[in-house]
Residue frames relative to the residue before (quaternion, step in Angstrom):
aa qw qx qy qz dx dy dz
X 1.0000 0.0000 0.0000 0.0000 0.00 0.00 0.00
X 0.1773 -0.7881 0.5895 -0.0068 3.40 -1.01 0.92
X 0.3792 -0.7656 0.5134 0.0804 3.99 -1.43 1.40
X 0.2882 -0.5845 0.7048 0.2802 3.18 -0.87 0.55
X 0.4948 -0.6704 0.3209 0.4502 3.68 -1.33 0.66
X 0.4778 0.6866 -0.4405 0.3260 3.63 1.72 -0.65
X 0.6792 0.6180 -0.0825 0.3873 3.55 1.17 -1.34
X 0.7019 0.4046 -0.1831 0.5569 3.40 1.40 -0.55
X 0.6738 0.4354 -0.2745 0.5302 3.60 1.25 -0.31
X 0.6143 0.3049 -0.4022 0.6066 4.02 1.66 0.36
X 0.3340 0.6812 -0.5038 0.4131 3.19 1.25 0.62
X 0.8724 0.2362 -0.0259 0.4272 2.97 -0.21 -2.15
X 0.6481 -0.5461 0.4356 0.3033 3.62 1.13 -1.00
X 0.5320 0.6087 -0.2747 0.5206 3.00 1.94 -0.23
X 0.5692 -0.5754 0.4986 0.3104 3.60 -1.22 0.56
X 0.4479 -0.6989 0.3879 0.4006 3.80 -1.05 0.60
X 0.3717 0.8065 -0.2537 0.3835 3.01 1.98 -0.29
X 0.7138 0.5038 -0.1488 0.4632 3.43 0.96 -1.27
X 0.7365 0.4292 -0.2682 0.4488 3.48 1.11 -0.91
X 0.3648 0.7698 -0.2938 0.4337 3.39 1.49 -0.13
X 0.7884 0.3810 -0.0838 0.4757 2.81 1.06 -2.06
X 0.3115 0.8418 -0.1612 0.4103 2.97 1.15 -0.22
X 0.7928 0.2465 -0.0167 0.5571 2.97 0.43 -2.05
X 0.6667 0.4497 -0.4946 0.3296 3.12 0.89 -0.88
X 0.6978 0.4588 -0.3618 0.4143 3.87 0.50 -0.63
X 0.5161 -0.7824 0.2838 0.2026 3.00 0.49 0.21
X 0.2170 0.6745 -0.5718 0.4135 3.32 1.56 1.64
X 0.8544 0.0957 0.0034 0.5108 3.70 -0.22 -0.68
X 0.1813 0.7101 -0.6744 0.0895 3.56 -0.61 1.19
X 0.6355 -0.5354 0.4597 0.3133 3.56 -1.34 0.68
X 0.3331 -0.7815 0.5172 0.1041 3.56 -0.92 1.23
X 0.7764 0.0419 -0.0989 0.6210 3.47 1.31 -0.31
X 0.6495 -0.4963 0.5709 0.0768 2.79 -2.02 0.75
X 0.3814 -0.5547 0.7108 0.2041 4.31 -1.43 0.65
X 0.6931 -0.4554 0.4776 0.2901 2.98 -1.49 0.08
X 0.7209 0.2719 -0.1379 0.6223 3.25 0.97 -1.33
X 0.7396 -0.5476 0.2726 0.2807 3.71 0.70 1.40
X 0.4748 0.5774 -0.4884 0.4501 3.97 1.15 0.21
X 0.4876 -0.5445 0.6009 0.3237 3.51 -1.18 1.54
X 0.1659 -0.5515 0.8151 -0.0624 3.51 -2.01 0.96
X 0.2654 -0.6825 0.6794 0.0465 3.22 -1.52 1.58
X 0.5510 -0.6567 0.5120 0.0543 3.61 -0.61 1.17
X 0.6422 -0.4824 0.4748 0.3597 3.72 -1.29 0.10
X 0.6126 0.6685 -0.1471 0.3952 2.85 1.22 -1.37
X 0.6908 0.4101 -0.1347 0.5801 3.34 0.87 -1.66
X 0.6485 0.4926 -0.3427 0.4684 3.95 0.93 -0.38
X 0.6014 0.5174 -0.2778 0.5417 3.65 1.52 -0.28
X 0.6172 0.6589 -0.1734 0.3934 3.33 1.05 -0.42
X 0.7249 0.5070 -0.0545 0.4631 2.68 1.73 -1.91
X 0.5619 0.4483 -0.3344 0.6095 3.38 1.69 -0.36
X 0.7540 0.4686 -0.3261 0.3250 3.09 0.33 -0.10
X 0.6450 0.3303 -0.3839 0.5723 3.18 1.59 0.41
X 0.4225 0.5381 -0.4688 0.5587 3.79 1.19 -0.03
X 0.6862 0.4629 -0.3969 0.3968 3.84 0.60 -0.54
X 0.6410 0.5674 -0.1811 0.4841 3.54 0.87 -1.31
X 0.4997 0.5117 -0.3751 0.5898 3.90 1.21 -0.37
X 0.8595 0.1587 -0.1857 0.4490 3.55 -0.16 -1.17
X 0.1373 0.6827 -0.5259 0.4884 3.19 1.00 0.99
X 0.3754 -0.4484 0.6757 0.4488 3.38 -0.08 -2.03
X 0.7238 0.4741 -0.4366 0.2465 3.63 -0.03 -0.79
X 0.4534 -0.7697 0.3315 0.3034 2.99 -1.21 1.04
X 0.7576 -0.3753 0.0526 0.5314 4.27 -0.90 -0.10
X 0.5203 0.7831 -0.1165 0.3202 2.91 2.02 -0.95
X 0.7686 0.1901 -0.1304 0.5968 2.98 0.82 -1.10
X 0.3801 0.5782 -0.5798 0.4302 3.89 0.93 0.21
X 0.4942 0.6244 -0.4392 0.4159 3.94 0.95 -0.81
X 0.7938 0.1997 -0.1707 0.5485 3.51 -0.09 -1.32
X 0.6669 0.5243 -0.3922 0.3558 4.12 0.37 -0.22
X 0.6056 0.4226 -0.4428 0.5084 3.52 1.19 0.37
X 0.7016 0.3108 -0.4740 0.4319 3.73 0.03 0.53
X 0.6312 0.4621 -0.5260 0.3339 3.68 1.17 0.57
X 0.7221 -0.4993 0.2760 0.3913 3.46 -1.39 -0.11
X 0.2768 0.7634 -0.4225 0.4026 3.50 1.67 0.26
X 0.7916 0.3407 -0.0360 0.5060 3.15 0.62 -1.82
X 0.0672 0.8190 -0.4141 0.3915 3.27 1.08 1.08
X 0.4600 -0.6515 0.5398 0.2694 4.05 0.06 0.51
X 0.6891 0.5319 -0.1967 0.4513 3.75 0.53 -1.24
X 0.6009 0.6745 -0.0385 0.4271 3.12 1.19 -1.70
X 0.6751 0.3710 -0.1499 0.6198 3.04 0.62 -1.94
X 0.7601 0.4251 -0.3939 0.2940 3.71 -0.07 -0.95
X 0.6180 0.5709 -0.3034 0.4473 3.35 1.29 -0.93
X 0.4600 0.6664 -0.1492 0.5675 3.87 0.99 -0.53
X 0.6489 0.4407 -0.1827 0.5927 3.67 0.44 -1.27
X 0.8888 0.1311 -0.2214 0.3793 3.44 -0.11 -1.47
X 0.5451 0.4747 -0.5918 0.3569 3.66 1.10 0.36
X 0.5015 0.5793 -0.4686 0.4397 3.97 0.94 -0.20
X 0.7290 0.4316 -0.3544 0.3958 3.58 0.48 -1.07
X 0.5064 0.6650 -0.4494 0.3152 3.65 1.62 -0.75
X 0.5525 0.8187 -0.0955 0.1240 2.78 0.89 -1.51
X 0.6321 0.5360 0.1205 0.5465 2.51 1.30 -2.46
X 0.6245 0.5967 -0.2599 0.4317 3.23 1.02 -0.89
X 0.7734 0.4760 -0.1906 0.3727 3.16 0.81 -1.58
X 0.7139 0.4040 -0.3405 0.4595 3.43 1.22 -0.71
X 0.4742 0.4982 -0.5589 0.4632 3.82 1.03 -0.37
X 0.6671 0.4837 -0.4308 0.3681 3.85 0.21 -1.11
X 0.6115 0.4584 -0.4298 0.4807 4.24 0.78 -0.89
X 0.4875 0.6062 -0.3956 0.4883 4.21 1.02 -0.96
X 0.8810 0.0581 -0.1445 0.4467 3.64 0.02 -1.13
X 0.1060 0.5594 -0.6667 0.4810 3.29 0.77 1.49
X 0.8383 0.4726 -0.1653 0.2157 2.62 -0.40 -2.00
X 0.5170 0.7499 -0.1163 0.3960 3.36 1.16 -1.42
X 0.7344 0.3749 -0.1845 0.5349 2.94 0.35 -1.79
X 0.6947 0.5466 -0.3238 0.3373 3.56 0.72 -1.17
X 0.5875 0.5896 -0.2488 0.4953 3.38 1.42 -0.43
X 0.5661 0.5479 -0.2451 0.5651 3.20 1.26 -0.99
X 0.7180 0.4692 -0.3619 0.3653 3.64 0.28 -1.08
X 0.6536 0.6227 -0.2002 0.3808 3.46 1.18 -1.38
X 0.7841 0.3201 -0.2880 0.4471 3.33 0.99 -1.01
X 0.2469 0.8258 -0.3340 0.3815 3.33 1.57 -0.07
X 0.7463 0.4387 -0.0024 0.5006 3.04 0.69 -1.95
X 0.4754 -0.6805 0.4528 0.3255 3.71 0.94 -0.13
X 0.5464 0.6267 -0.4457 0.3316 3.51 1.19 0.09
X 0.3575 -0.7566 0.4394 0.3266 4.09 -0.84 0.25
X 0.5723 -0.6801 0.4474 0.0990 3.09 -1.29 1.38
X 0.3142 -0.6790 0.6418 0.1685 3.86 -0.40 1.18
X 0.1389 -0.8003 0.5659 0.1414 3.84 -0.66 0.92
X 0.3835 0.7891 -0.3753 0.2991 3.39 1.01 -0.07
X 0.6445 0.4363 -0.3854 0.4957 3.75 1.37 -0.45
X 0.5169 0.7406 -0.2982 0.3088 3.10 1.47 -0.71
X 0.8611 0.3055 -0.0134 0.4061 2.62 0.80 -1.91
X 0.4114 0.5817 -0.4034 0.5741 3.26 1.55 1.19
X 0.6693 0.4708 -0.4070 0.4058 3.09 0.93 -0.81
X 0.5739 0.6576 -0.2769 0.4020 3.42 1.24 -1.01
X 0.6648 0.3411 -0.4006 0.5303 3.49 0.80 -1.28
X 0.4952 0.5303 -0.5846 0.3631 4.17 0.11 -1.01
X 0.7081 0.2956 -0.3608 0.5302 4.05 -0.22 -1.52
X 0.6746 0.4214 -0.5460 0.2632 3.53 -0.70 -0.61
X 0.5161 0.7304 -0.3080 0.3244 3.36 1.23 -1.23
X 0.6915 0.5219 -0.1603 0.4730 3.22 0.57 -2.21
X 0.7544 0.5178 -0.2718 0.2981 3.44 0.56 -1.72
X 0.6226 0.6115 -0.3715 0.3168 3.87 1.29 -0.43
X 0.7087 0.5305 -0.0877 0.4567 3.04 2.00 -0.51
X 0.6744 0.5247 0.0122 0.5194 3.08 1.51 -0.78
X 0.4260 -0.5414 0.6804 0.2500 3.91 -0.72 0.63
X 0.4465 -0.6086 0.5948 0.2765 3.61 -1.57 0.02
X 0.5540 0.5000 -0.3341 0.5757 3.26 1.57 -0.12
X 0.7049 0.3536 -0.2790 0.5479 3.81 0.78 -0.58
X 0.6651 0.3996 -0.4524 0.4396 3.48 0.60 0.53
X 0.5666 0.5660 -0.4243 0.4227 3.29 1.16 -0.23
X 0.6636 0.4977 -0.1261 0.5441 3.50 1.62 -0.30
X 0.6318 0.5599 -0.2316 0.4834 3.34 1.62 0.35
X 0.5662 -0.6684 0.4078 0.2576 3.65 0.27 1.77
X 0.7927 0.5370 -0.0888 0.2744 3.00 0.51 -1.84
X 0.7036 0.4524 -0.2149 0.5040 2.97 1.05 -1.37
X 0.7195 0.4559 -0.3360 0.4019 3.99 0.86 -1.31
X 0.7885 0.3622 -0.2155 0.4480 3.69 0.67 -0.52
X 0.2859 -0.8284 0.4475 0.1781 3.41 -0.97 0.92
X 0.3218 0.7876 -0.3648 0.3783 3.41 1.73 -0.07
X 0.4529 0.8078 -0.0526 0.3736 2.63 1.44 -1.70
X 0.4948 0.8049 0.1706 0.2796 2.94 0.30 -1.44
X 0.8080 0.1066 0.1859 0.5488 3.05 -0.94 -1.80
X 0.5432 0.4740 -0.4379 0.5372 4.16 1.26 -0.47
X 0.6533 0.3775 -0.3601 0.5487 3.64 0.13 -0.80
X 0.5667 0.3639 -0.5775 0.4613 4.12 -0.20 -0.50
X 0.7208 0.5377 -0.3572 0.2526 3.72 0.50 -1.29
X 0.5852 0.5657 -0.1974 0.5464 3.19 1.06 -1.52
X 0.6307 0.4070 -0.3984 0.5270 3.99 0.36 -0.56
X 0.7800 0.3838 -0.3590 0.3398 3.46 -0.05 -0.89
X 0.5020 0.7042 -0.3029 0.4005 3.45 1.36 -1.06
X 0.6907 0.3762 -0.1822 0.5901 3.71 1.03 -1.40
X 0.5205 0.5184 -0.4770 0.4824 4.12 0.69 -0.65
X 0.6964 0.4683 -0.2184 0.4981 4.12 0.71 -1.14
X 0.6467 0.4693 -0.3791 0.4668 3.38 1.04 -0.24
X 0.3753 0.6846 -0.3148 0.5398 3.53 1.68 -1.02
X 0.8799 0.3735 -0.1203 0.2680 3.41 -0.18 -1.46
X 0.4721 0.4669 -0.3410 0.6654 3.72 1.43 -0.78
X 0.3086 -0.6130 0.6062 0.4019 4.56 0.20 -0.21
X 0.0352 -0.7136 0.6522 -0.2532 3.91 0.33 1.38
X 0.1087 -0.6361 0.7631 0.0352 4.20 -0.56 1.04
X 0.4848 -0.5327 0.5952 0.3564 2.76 -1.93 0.63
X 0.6379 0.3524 -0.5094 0.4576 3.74 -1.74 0.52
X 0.5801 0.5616 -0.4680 0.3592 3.69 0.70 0.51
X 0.4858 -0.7690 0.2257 0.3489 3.58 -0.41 0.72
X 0.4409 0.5594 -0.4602 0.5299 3.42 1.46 0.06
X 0.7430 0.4735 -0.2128 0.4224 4.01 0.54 -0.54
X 0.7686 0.3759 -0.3047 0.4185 3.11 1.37 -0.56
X 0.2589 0.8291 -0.2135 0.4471 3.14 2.09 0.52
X 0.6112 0.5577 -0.0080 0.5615 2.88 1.50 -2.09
X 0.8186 0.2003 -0.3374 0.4196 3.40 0.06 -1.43
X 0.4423 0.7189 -0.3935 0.3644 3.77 0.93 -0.03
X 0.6903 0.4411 -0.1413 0.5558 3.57 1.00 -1.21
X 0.5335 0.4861 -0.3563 0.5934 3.61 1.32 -0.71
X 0.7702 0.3260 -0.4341 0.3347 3.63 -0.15 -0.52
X 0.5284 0.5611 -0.5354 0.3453 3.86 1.24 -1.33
X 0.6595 0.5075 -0.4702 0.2940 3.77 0.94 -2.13
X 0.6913 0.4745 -0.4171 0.3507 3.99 -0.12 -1.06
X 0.5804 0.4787 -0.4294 0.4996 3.72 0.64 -0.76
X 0.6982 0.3491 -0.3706 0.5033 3.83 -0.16 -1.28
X 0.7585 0.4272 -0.3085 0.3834 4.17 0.26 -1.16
X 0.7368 0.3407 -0.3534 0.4650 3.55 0.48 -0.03
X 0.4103 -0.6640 0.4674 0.4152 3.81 1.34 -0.27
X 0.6787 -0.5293 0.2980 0.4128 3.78 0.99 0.71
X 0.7737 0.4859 -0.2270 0.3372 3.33 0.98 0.62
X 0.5892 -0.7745 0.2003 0.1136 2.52 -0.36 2.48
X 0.4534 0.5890 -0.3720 0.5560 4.01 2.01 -0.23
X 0.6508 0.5538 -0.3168 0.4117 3.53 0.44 -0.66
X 0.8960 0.2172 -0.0723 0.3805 3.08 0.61 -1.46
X 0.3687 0.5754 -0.5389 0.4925 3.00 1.69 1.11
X 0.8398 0.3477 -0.3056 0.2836 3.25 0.99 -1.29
X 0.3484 0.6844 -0.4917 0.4104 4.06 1.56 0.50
X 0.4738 0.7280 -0.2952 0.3979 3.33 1.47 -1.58
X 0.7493 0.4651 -0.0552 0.4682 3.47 0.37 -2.37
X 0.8831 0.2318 -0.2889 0.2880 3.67 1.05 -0.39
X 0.3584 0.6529 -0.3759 0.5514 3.24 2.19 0.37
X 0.7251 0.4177 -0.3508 0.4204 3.73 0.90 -0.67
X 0.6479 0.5252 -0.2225 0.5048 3.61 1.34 -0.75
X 0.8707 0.3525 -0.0829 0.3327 3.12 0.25 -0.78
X 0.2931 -0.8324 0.4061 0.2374 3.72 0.35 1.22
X 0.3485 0.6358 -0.4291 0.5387 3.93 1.81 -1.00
X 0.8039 0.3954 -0.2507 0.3669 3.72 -0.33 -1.44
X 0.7552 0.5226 -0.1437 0.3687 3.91 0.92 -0.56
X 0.4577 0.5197 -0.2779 0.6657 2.89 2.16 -0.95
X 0.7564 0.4005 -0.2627 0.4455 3.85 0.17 -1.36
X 0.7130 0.3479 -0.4611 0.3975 4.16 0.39 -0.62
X 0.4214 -0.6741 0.4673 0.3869 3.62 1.31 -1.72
X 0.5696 0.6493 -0.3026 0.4030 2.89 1.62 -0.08
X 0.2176 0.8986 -0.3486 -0.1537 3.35 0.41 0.89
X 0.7113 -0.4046 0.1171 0.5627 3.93 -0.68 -0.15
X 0.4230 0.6236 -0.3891 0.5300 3.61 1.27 0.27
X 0.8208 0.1250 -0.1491 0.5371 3.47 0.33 -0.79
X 0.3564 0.6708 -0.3799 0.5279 3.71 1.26 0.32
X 0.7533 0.3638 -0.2054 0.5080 3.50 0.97 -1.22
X 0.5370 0.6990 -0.2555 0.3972 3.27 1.47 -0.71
X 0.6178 0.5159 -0.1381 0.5771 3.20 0.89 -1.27
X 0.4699 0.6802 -0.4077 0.3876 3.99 0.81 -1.04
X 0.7880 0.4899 0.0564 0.3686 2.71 0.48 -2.38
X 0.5984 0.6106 -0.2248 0.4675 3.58 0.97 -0.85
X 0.7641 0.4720 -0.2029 0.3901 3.31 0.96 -1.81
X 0.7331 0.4230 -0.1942 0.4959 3.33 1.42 -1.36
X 0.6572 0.3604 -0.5017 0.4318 3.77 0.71 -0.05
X 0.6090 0.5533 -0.4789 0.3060 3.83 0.94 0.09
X 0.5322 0.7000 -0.2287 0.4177 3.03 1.27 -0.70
X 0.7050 0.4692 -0.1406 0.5129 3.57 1.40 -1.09
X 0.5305 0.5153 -0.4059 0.5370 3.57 1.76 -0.21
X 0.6066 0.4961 -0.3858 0.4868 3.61 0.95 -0.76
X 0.6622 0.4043 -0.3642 0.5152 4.08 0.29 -0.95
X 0.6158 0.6244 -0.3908 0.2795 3.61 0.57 -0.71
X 0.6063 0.5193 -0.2554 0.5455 3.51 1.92 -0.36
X 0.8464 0.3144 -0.2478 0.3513 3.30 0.91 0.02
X 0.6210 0.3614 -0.2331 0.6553 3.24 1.59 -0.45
X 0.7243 -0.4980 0.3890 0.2758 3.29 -2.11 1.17
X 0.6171 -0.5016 0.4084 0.4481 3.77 -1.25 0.05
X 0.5666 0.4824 -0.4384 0.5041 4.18 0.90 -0.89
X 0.5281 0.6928 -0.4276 0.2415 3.69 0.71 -0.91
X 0.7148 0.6529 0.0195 0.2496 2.34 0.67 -2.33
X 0.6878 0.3725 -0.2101 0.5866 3.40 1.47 -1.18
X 0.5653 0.4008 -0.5226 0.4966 3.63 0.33 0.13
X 0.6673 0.3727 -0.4533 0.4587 4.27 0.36 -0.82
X 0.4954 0.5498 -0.4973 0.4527 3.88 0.75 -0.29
X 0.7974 0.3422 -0.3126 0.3863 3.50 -0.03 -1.02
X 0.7967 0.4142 -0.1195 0.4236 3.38 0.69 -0.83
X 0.7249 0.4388 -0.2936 0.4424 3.74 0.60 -0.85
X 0.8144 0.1633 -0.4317 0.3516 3.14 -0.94 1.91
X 0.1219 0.7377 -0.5701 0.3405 3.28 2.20 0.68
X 0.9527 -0.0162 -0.1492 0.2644 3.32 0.19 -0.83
X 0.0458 0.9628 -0.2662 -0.0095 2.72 0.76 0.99
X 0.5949 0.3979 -0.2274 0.6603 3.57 1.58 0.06
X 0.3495 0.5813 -0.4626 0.5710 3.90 1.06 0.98
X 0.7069 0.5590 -0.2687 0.3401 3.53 0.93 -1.19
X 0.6835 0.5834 -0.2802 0.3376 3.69 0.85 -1.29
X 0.5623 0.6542 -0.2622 0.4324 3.47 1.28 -1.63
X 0.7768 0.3801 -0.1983 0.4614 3.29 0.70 -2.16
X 0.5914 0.5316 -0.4630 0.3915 3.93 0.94 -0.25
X 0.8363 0.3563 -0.2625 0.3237 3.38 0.52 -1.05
X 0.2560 0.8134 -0.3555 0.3828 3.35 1.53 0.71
X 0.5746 0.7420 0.1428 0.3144 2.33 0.86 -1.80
X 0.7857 0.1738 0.1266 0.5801 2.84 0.35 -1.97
X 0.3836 0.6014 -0.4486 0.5385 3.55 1.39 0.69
X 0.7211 0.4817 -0.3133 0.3871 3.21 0.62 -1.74
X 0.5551 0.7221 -0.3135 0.2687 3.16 0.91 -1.59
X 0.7945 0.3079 -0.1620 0.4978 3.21 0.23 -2.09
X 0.6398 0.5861 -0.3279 0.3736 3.75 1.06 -0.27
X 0.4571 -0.8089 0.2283 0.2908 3.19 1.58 0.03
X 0.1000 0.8478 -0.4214 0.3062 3.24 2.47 0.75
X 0.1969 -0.7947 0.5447 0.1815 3.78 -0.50 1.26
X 0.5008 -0.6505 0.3495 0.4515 3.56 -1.25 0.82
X 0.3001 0.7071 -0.5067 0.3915 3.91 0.59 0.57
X 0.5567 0.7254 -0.3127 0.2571 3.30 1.10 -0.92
X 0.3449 -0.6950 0.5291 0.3436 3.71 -0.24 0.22
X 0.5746 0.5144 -0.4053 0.4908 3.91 0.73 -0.97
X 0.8046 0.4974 -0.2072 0.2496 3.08 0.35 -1.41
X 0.5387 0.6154 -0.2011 0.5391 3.48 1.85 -0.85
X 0.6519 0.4826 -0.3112 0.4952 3.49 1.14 -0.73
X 0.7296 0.3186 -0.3467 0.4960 3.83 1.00 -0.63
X 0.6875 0.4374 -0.4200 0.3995 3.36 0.64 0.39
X 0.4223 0.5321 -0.4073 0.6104 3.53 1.34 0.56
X 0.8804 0.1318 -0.3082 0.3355 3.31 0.39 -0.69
X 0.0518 0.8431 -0.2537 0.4713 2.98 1.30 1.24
X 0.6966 0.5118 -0.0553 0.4997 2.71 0.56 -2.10
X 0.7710 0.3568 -0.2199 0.4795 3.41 0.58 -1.84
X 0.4075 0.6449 -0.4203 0.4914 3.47 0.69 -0.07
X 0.6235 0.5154 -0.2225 0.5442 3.46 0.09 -1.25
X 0.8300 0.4526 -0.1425 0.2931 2.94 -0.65 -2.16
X 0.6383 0.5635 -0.1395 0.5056 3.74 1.52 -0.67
X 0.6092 0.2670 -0.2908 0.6878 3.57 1.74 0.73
X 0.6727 0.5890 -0.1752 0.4122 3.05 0.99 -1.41
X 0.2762 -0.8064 0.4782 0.2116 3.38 -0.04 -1.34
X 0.5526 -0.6329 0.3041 0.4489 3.60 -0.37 0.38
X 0.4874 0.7449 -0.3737 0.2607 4.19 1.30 -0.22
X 0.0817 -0.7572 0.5747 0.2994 3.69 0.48 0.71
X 0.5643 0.5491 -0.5549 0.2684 3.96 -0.09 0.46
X 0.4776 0.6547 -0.3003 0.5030 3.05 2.01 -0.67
X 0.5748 0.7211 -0.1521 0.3558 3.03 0.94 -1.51
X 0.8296 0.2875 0.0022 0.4787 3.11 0.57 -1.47
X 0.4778 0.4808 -0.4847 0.5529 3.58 1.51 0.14
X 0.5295 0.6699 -0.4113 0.3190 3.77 0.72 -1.18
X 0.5947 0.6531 -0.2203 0.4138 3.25 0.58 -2.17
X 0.7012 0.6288 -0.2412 0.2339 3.14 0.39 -1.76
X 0.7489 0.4802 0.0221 0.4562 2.44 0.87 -2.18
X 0.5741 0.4200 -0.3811 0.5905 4.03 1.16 -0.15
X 0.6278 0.5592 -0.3119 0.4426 3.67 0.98 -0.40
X 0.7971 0.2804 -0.0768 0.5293 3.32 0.94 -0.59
X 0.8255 0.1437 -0.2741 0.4721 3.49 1.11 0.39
X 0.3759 -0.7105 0.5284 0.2733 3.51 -0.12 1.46
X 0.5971 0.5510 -0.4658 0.3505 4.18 0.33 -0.08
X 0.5712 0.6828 -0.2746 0.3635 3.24 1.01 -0.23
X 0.8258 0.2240 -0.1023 0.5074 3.04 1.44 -1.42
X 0.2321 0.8023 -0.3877 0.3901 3.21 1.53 -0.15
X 0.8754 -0.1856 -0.1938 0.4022 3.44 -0.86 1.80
X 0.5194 0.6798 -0.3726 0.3595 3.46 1.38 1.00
X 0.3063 -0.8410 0.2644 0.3592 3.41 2.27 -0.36
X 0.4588 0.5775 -0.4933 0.4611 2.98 1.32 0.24
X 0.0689 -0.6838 0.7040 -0.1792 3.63 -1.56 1.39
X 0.5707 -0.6822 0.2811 0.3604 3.42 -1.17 0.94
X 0.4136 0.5255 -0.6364 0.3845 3.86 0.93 0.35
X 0.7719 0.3286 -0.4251 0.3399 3.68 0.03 -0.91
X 0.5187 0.6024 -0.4873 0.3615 3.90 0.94 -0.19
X 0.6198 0.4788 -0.2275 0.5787 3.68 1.01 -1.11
X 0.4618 0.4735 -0.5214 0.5391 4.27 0.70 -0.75
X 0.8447 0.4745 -0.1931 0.1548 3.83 0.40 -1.56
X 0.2871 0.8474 -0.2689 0.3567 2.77 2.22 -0.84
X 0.8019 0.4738 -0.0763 0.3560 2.56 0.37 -2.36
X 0.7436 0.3015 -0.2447 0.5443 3.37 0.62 -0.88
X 0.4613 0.5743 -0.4937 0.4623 3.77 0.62 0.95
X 0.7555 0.4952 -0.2219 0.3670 2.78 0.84 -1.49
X 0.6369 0.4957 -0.2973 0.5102 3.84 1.79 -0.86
X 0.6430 0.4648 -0.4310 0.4298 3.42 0.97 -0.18
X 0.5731 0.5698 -0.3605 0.4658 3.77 1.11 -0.70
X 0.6430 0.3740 -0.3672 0.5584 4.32 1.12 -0.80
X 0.7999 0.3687 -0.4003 0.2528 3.42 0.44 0.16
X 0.4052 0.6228 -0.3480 0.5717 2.94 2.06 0.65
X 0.6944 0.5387 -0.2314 0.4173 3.06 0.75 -0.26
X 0.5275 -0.7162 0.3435 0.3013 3.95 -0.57 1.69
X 0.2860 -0.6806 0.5976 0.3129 3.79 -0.70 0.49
């Protein structure tokens, strides 16, 4: 069976406008032709078309839907699997709404009066999220769909505010406890993704609404800083030499908010199927390197104790989203920059 483009857009719901656009960019062009010479959109082209109508409510933008249909992302299976964990999602918080609801309903029902104040928290919390977030990226945001969720972080804040208050330093073992659990919560609350938890980062520091409502303020924000990176250095402290050691002291977590941006790059290309040939892609893995190389040093024995030591202790990487596909994605695109270093 074959669409006229007027006929496929009261089909699906789309504007004829859109499929135009479309064609002109060259995502969706008509594969065949009428008799009397009117472009016809194919099965084919109607498989295609979900499959960029999927990749939109995804998040991705038209751009990169270009190069994400010929990877294995944009897979049918993939896509479908993807779809119904969003719709799960969605599901679960409408279902906590008409909990709630109903409970509201029952109460006033009963003639009894209704304290709006949970309400009108709940309201400020979404509005909060929503200044930062897409409605598609919240549907994709741990944090945002689950109040359980939540109520751990209120805990986990107050827990570290009491640690604040007893004069508790970070490298203490009740704290390095803390910044541990702080990193698993961001990994599990952001769904491993290092965009998120730059942009929660960008709206706890900006936004006094967001600081008053998590508790996290730039006092215990810095706290936490400090906590996360001197635990981290008790773990490296097993694997690398004492001279080592004083150069990752001075340096490791200078930059520590350089790292998320350049990860989820990355991990864009990656899942976008961006080969390491890429030039874009060659450029964030250079600056990578210097990254690295700017705690690390230039000693591949260093090097290779480091490695080690991310290999063998999941605390290390824990809330940073980095996982051994994207180390092997990087491999690869080391390994083409290193043959083209090399003299013919």
């Amino acid at each position: 069976m074959r669409w006229k483009v007027g006929e496929l857009a009261r089909r699906t719901g789309l504007t004829v406008r859109s499929l135009h656009h479309y064609h002109q960019i060259g995502l969706l062009c008509p594969s065949a032709r009428s008799d009397a010479g009117y472009r016809l959109y194919t099965a084919e082209d109607v498989e295609r078309l979900y499959r960029i109508i999927a990749l939109r409510q995804l998040g991705l933008s038209l751009d990169d839907i270009g190069a994400a249909l010929s990877s294995p992302e944009a897979a049918l299976p993939t896509l479908i699997a993807k779809q119904i964990q969003m719709l799960e999602l969605t599901m679960a918080r409408d279902h906590r709404l008409h909990r709630q609801l109903c409970a509201v309903r029952d109460t006033l029902e009963a003639g009894q009066s209704l304290d709006p104040s949970k309400w009108i928290d709940t309201m400020e919390l979404m509005t909060m999220y929503e200044q930062h977030f897409s409605a598609e990226e919240l549907k994709r945001l741990p944090l945002y769909q689950n109040a359980d969720a939540r109520s751990e972080w209120s805990a986990l804040v107050e827990a570290v505010q009491a640690a604040i208050d007893r004069g508790a330093k970070p490298g203490d073992a009740d704290v390095d406890l803390l910044a541990f659990r702080w990193m698993q919560m961001i990994h599990r609350d952001t769904g491993g993704n290092p965009d998120f938890l730059m942009r929660l980062h960008t709206m706890n520091q900006e936004d006094p609404q967001a600081r008053q409502r998590t508790g996290i303020t730039k006092e215990l924000g810095s706290f936490v800083e400090q906590a996360i990176v001197t635990a981290r250095l008790a773990i490296f402290e097993r694997y690398l030499h004492p001279d080592e050691m004083v150069r990752m002291r001075e340096n490791y977590g200078r930059n520590m908010y350089e790292w998320p941006p350049l990860i989820a790059a990355l991990v864009k290309a990656r899942d976008l199927g961006v080969p390491a040939s890429d030039p874009h892609v060659r450029e964030l893995v250079s600056k990578w390197l210097e990254l690295f190389t700017a705690y690390a040093g230039n000693d591949p024995a260093t090097h290779a104790r480091i490695r080690e030591a991310y290999a063998k202790e999941p605390d290390l990487r824990s809330g940073s989203g980095v996982d051994e596909n994207l180390f092997a994605y990087m491999r690869a695109v080391m390994e083409e920059l290193a043959q083209q270093a090399r003299p013919t």
